[in-house]
LUMZATOR-406317 format. One record per residue: residue number from 1; residue in three letters; x, y, z of N, C-alpha, C, O in turn. Coordinates in nm, 3 decimals. Layout:
<sites>
(site NUM, 'ala', (X, Y, Z), (X, Y, Z), (X, Y, Z), (X, Y, Z)),
...
</sites>
This chain:
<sites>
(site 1, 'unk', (-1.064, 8.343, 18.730), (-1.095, 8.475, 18.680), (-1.009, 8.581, 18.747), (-0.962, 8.679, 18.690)),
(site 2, 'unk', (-0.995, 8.547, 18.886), (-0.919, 8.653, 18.976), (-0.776, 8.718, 18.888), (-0.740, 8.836, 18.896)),
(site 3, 'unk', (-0.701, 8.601, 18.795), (-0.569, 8.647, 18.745), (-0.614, 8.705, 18.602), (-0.512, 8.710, 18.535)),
(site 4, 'unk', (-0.702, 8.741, 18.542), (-0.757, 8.766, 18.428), (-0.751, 9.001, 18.483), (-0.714, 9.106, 18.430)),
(site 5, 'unk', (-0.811, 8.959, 18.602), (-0.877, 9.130, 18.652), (-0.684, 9.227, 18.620), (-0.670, 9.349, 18.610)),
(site 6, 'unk', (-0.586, 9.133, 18.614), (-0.509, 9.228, 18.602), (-0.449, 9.273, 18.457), (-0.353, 9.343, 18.425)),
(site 7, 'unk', (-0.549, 9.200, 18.381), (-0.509, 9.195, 18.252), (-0.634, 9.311, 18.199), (-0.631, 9.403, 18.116)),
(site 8, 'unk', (-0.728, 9.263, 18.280), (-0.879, 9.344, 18.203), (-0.796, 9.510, 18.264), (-0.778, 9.597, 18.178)),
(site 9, 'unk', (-0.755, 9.536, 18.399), (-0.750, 9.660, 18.413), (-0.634, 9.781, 18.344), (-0.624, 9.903, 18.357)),
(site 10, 'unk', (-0.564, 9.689, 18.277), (-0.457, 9.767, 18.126), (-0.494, 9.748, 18.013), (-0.427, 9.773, 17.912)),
(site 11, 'unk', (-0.632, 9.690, 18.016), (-0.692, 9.734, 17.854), (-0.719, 9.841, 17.835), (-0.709, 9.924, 17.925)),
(site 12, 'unk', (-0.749, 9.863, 17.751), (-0.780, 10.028, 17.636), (-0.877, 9.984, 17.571), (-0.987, 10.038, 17.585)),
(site 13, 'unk', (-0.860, 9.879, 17.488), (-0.985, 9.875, 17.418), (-1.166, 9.754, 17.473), (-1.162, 9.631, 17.472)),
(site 14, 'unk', (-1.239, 9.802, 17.495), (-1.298, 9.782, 17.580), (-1.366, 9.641, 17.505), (-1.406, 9.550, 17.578)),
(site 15, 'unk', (-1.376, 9.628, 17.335), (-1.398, 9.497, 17.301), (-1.307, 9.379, 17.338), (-1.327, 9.260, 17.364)),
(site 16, 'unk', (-1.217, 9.445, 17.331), (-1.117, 9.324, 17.384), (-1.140, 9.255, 17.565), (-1.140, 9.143, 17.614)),
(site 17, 'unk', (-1.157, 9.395, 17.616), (-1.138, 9.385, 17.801), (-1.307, 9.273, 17.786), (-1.309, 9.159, 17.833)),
(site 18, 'unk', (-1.421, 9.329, 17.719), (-1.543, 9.248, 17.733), (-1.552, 9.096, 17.686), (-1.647, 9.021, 17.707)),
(site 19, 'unk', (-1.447, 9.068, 17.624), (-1.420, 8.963, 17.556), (-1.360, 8.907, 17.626), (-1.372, 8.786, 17.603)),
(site 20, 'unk', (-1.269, 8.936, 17.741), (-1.188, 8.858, 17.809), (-1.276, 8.809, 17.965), (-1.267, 8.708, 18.036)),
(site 21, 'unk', (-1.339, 8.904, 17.970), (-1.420, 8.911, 18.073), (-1.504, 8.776, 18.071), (-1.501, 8.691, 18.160)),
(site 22, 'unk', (-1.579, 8.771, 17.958), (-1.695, 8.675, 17.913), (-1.608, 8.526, 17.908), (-1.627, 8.412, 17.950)),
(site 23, 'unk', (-1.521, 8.584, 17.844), (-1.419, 8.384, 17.818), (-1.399, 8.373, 17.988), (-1.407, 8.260, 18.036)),
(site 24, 'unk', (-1.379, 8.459, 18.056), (-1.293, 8.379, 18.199), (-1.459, 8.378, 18.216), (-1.506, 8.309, 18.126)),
(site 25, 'unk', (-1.544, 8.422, 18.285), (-1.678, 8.403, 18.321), (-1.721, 8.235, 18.226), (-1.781, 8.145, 18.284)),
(site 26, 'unk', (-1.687, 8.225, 18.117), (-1.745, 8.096, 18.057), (-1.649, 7.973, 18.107), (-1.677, 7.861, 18.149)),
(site 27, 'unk', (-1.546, 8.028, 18.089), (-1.445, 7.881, 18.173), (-1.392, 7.893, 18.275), (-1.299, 7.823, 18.314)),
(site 28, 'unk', (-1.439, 7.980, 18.333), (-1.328, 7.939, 18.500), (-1.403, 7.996, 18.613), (-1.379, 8.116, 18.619)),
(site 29, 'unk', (-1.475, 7.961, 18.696), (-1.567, 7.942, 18.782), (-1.535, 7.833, 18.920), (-1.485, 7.721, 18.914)),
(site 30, 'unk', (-1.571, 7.889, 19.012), (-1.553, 7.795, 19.146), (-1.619, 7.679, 19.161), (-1.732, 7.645, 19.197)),
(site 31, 'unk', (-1.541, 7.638, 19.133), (-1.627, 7.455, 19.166), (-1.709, 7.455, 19.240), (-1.673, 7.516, 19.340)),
(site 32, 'unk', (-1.862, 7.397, 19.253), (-1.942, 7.378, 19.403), (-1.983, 7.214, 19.380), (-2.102, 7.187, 19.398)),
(site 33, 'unk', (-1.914, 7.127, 19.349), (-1.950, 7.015, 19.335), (-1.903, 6.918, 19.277), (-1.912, 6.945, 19.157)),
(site 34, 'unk', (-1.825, 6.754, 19.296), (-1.732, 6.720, 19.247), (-1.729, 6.679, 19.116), (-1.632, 6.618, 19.070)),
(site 35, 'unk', (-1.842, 6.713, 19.040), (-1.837, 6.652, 18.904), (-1.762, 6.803, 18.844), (-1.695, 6.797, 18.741)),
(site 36, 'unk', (-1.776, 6.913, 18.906), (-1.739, 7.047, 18.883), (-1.578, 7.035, 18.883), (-1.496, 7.060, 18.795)),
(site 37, 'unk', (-1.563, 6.990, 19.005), (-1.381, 6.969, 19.046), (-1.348, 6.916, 18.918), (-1.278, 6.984, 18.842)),
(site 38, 'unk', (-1.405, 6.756, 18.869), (-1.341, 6.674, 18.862), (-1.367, 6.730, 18.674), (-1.309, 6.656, 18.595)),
(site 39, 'unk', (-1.437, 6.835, 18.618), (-1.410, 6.866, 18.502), (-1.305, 6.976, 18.439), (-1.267, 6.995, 18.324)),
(site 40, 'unk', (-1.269, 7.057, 18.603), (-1.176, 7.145, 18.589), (-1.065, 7.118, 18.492), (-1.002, 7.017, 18.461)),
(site 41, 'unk', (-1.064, 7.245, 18.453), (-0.920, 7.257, 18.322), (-0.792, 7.244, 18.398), (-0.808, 7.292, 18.511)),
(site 42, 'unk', (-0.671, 7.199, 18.380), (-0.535, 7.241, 18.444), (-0.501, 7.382, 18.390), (-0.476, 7.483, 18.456)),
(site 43, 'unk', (-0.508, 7.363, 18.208), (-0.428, 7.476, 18.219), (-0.485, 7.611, 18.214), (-0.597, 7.635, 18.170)),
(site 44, 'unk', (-0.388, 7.719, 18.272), (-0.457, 7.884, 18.297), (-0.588, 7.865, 18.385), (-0.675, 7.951, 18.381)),
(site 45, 'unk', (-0.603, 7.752, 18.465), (-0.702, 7.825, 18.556), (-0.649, 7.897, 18.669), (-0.528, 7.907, 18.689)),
(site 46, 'unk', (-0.757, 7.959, 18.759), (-0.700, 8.084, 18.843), (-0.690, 8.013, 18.957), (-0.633, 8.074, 19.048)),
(site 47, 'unk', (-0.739, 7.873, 18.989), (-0.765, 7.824, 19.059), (-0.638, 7.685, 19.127), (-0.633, 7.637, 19.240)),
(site 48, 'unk', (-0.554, 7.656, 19.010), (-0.437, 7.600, 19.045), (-0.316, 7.685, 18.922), (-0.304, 7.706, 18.801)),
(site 49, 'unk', (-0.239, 7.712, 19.073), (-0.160, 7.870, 19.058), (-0.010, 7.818, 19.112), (0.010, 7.788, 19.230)),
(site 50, 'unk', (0.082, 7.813, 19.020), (0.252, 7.831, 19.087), (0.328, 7.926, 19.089), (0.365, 7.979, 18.984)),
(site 51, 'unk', (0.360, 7.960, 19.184), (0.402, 8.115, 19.219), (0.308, 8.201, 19.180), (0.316, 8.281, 19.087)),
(site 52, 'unk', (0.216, 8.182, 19.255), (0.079, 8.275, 19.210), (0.022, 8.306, 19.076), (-0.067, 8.390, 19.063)),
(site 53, 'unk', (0.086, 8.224, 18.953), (0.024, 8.256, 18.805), (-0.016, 8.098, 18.774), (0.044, 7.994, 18.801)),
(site 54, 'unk', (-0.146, 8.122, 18.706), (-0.176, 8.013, 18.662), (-0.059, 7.930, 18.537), (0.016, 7.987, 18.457)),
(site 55, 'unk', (-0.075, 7.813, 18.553), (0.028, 7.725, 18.489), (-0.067, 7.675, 18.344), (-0.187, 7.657, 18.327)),
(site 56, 'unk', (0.091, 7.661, 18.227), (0.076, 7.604, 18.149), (0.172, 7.531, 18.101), (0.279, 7.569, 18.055)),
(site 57, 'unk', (0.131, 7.422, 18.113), (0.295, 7.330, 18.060), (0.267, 7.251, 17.928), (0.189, 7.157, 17.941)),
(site 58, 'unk', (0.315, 7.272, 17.812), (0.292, 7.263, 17.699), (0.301, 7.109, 17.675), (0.249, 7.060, 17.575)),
(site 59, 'unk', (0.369, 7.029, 17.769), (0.373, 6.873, 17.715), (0.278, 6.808, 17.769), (0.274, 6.685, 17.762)),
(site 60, 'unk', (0.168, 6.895, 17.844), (0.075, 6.794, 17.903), (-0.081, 6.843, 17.811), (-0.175, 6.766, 17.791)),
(site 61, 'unk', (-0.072, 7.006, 17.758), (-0.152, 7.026, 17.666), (-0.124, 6.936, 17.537), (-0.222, 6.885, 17.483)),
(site 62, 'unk', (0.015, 6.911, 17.478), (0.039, 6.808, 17.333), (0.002, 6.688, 17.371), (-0.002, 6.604, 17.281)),
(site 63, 'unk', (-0.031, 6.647, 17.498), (-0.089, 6.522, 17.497), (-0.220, 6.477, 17.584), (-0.236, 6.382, 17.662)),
(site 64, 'unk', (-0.322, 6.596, 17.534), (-0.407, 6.540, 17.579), (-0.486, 6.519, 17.733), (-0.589, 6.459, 17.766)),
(site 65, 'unk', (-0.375, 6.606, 17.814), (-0.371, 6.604, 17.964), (-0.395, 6.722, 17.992), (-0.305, 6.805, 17.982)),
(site 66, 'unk', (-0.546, 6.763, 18.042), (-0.647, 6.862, 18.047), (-0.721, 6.856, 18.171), (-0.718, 6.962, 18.234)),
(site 67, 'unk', (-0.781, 6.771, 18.218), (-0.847, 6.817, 18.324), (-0.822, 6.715, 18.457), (-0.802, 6.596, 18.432)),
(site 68, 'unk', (-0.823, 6.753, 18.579), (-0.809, 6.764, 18.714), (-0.790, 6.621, 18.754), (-0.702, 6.581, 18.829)),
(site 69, 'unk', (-0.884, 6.548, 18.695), (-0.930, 6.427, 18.732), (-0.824, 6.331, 18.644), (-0.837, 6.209, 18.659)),
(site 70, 'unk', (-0.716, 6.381, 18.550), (-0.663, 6.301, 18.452), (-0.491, 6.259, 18.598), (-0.394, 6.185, 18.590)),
(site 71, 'unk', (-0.524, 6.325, 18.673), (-0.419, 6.318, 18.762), (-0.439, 6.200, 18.878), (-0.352, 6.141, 18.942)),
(site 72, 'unk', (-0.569, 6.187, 18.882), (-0.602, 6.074, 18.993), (-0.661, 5.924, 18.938), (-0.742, 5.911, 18.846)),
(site 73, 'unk', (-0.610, 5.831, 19.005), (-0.646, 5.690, 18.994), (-0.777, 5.678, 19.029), (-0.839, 5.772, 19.077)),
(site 74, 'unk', (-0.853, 5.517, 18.999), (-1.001, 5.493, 19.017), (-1.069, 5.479, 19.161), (-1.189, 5.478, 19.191)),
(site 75, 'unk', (-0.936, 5.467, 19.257), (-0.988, 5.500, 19.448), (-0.949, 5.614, 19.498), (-0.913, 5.636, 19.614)),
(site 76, 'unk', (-0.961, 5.729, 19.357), (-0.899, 5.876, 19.415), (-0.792, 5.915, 19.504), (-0.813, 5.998, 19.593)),
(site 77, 'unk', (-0.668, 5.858, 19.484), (-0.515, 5.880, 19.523), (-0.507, 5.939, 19.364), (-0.584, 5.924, 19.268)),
(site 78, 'unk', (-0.347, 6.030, 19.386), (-0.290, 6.127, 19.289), (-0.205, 6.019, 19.287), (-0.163, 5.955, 19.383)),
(site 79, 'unk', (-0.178, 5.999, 19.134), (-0.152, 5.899, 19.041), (0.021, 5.934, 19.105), (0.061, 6.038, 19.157)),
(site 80, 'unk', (0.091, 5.818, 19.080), (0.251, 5.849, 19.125), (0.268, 5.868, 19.002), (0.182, 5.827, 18.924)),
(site 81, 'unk', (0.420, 5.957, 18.940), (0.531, 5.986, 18.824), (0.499, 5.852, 18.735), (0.423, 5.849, 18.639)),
(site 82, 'unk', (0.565, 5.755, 18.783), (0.543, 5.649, 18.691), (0.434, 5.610, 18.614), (0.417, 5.604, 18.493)),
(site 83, 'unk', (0.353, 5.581, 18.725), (0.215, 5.594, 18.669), (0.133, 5.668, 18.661), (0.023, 5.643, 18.709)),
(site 84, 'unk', (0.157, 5.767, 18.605), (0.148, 5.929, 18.535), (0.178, 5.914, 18.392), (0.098, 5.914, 18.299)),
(site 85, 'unk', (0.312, 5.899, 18.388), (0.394, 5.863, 18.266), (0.347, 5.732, 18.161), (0.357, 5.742, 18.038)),
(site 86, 'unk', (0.282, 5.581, 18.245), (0.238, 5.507, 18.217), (0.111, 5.522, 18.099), (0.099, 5.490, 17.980)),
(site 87, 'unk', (0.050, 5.571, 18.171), (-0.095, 5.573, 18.179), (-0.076, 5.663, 18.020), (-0.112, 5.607, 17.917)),
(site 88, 'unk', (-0.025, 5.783, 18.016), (-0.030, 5.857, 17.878), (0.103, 5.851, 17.789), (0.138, 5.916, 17.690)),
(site 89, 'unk', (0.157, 5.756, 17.856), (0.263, 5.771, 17.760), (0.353, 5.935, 17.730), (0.404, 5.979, 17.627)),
(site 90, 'unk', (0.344, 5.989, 17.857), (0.438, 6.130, 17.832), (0.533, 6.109, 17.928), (0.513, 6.047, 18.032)),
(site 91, 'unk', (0.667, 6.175, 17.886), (0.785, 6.211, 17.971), (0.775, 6.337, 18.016), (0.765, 6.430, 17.935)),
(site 92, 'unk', (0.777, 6.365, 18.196), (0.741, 6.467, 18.225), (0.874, 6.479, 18.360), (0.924, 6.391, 18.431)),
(site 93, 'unk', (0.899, 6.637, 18.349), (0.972, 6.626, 18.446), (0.928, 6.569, 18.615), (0.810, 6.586, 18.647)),
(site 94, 'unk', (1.010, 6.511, 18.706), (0.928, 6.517, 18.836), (0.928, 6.605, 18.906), (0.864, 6.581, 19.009)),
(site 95, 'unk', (0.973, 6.706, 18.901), (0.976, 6.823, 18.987), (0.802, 6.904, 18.907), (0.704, 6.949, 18.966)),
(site 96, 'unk', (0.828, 6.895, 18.777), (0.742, 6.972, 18.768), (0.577, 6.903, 18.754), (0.472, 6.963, 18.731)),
(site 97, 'unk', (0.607, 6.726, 18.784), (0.453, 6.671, 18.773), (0.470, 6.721, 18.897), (0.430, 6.835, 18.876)),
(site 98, 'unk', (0.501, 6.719, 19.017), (0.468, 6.739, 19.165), (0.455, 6.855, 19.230), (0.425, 6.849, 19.349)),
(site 99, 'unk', (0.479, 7.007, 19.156), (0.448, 7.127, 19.176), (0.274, 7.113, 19.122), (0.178, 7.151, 19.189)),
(site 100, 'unk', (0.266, 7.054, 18.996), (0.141, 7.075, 18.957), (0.028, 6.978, 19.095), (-0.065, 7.027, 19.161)),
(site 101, 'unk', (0.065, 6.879, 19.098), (-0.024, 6.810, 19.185), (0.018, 6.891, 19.329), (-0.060, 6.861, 19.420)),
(site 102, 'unk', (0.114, 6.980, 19.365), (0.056, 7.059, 19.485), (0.005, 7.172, 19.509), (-0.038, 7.221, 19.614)),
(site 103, 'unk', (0.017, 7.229, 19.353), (-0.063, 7.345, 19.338), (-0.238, 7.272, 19.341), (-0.311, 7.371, 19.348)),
(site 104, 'unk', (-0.295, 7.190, 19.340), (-0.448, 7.142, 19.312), (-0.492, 7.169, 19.462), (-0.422, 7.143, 19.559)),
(site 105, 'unk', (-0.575, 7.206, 19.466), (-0.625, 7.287, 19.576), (-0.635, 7.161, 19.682), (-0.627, 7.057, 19.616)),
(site 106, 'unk', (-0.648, 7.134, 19.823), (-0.656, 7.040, 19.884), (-0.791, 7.019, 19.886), (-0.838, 6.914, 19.841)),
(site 107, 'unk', (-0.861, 7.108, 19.934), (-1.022, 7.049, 19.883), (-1.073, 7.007, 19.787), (-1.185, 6.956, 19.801)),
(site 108, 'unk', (-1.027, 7.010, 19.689), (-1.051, 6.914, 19.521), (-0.982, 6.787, 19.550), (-1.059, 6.691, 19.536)),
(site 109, 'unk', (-0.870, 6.757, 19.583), (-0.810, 6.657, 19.632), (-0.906, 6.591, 19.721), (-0.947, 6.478, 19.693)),
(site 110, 'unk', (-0.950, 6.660, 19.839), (-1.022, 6.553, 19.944), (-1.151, 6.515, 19.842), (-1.158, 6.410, 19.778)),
(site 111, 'unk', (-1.208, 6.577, 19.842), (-1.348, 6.578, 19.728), (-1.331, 6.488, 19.649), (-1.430, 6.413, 19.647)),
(site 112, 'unk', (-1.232, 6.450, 19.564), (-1.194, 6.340, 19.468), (-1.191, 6.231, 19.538), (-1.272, 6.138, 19.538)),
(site 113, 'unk', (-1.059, 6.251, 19.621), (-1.069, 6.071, 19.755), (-1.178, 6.042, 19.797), (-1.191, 5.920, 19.794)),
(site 114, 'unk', (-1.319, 6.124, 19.860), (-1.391, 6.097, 19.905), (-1.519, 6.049, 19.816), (-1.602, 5.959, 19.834)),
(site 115, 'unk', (-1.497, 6.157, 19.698), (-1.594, 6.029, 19.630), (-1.561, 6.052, 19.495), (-1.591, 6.132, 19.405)),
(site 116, 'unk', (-1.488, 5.954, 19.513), (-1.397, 5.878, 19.409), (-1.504, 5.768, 19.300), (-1.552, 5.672, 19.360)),
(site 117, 'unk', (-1.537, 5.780, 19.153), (-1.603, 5.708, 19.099), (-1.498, 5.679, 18.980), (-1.388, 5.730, 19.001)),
(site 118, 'unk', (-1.512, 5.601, 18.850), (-1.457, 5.577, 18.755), (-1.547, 5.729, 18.657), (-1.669, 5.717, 18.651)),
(site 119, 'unk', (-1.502, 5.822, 18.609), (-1.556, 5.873, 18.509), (-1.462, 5.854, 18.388), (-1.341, 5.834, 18.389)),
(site 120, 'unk', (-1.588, 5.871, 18.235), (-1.503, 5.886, 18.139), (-1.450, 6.006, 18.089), (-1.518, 6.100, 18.046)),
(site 121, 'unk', (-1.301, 6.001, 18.096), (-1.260, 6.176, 18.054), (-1.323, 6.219, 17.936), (-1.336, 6.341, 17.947)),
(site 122, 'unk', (-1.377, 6.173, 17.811), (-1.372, 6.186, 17.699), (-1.536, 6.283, 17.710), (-1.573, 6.359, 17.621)),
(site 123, 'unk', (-1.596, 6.262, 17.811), (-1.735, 6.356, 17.828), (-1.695, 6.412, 17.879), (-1.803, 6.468, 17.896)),
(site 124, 'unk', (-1.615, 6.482, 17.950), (-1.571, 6.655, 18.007), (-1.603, 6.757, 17.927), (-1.636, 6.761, 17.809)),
(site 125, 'unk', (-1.588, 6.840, 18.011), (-1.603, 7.009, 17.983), (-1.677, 6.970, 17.807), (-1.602, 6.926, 17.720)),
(site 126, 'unk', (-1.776, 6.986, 17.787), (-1.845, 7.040, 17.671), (-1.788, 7.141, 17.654), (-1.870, 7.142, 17.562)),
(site 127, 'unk', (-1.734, 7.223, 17.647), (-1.715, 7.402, 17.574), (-1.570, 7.311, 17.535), (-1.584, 7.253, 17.427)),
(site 128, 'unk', (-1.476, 7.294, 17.579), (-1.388, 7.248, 17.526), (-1.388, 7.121, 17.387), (-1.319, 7.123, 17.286)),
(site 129, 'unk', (-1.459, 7.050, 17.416), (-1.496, 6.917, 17.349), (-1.553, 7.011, 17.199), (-1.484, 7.008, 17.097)),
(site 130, 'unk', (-1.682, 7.087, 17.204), (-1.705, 7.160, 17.101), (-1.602, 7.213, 17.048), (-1.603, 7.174, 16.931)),
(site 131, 'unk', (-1.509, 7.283, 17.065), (-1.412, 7.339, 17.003), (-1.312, 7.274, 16.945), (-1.242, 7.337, 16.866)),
(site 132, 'unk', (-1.277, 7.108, 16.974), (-1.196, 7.060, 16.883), (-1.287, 6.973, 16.823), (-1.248, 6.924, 16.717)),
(site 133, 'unk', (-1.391, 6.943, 16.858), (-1.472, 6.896, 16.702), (-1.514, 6.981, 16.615), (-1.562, 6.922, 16.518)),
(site 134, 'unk', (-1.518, 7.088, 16.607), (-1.579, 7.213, 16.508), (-1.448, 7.271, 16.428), (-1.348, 7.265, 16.500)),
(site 135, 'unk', (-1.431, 7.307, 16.341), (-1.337, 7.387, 16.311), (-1.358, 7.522, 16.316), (-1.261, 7.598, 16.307)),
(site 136, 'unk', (-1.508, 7.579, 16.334), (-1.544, 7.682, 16.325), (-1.595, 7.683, 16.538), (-1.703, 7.674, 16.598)),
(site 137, 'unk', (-1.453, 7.698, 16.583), (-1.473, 7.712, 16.759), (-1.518, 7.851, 16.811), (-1.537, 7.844, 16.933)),
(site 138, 'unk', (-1.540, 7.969, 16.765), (-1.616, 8.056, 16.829), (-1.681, 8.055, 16.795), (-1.736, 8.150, 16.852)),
(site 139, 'unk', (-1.799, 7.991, 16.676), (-1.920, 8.009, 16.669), (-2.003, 7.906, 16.761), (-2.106, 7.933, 16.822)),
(site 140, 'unk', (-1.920, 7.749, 16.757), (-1.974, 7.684, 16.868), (-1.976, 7.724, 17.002), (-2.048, 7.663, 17.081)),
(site 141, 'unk', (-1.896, 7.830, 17.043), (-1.885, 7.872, 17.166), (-1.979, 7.980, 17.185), (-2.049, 8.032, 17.272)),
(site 142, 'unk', (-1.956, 7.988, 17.094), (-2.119, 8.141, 17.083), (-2.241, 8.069, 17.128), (-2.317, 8.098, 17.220)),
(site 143, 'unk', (-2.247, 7.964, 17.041), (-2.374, 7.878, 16.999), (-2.450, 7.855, 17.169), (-2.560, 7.878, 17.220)),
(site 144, 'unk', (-2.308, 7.793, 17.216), (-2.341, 7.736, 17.367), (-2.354, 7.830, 17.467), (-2.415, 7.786, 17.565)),
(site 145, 'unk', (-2.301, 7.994, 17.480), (-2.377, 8.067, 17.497), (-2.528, 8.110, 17.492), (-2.612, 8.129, 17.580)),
(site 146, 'unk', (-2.531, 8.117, 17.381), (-2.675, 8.127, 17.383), (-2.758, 8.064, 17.411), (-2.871, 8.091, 17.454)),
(site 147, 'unk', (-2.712, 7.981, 17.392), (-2.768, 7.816, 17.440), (-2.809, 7.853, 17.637), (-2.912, 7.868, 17.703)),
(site 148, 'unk', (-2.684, 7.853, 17.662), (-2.705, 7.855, 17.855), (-2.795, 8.016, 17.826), (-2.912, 7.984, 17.849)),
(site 149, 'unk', (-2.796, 8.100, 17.805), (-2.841, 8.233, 17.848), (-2.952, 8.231, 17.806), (-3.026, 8.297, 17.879)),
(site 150, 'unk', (-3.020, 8.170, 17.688), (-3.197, 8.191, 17.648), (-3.221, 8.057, 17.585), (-3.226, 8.067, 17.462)),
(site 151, 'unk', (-3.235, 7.944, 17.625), (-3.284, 7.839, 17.627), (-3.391, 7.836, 17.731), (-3.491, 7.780, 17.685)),
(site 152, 'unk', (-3.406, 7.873, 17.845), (-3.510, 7.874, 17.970), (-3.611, 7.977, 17.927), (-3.705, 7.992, 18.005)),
(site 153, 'unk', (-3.610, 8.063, 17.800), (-3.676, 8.167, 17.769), (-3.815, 8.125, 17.670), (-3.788, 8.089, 17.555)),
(site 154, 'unk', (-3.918, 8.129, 17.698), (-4.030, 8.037, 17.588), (-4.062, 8.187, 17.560), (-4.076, 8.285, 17.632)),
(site 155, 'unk', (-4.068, 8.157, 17.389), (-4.127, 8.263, 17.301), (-4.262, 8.298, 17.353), (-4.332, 8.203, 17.390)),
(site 156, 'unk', (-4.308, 8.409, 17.361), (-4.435, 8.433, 17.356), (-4.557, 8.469, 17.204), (-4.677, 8.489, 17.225)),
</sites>
């Protein structure tokens, strides 16, 4: 969210600035726990940053290579180039798989080695998952809003 505040403070129009506000508040949040780490997004979070801006590298979004945990093996070591490349079948530069794996915060790193399980990527991040099964993605994102904000609320 931190790289979002310099975008909200040159808005003008305030639907837009509230709108941006609410998306970084819905996806990008401090991990407190490794299922948290290990669902983190790579790209545009505020949280793994090269040269201080969050990263987006377009050949790892065309294939499928999204969150934190898609970088580490099943005894939580960071997967080597090869078997990086292996594993998804993408050609990636090595300079730039190894900026990304040193931009990942070292405490997500230890957190992963230390407890390291097999998860399946394909249950990650719900808000994301909704949006490419729906074609209609801000209403599911709405939906799940409302969902977290007045679901705990019993009608009277």
């Amino acid at each position: 969210m931190n790289f979002s505040i310099n975008i909200i403070t040159n808005m003008t129009n305030p639907f837009i600035r509230e709108m941006i506000v609410e998306w970084s508040k819905y996806n990008f949040y401090n991990p407190s726990n490794i299922q948290q780490i290990r669902n983190q997004i790579i790209r545009f979070n505020s949280h793994v940053r090269i040269n201080n801006k969050p990263i987006y590298i377009s050949e790892l979004n065309d294939n499928n290579i999204v969150y934190i945990l898609q970088f580490f093996n099943e005894t939580g070591d960071i997967l080597s180039l090869n078997c990086f490349q292996l594993k998804y079948g993408i050609h990636i530069n090595f300079l730039i798989y190894y900026i990304i794996v040193s931009a990942l915060p070292c405490r997500w790193k230890f957190e992963i080695k230390k407890n390291h399980t097999v998860v399946d990527v394909s249950i990650l991040h719900w808000p994301l998952r909704n949006v490419s099964k729906h074609s209609q993605g801000c209403r599911s994102i709405y939906n799940d809003l409302i969902e977290q904000s007045y679901s705990k609320i019993t009608p009277n």
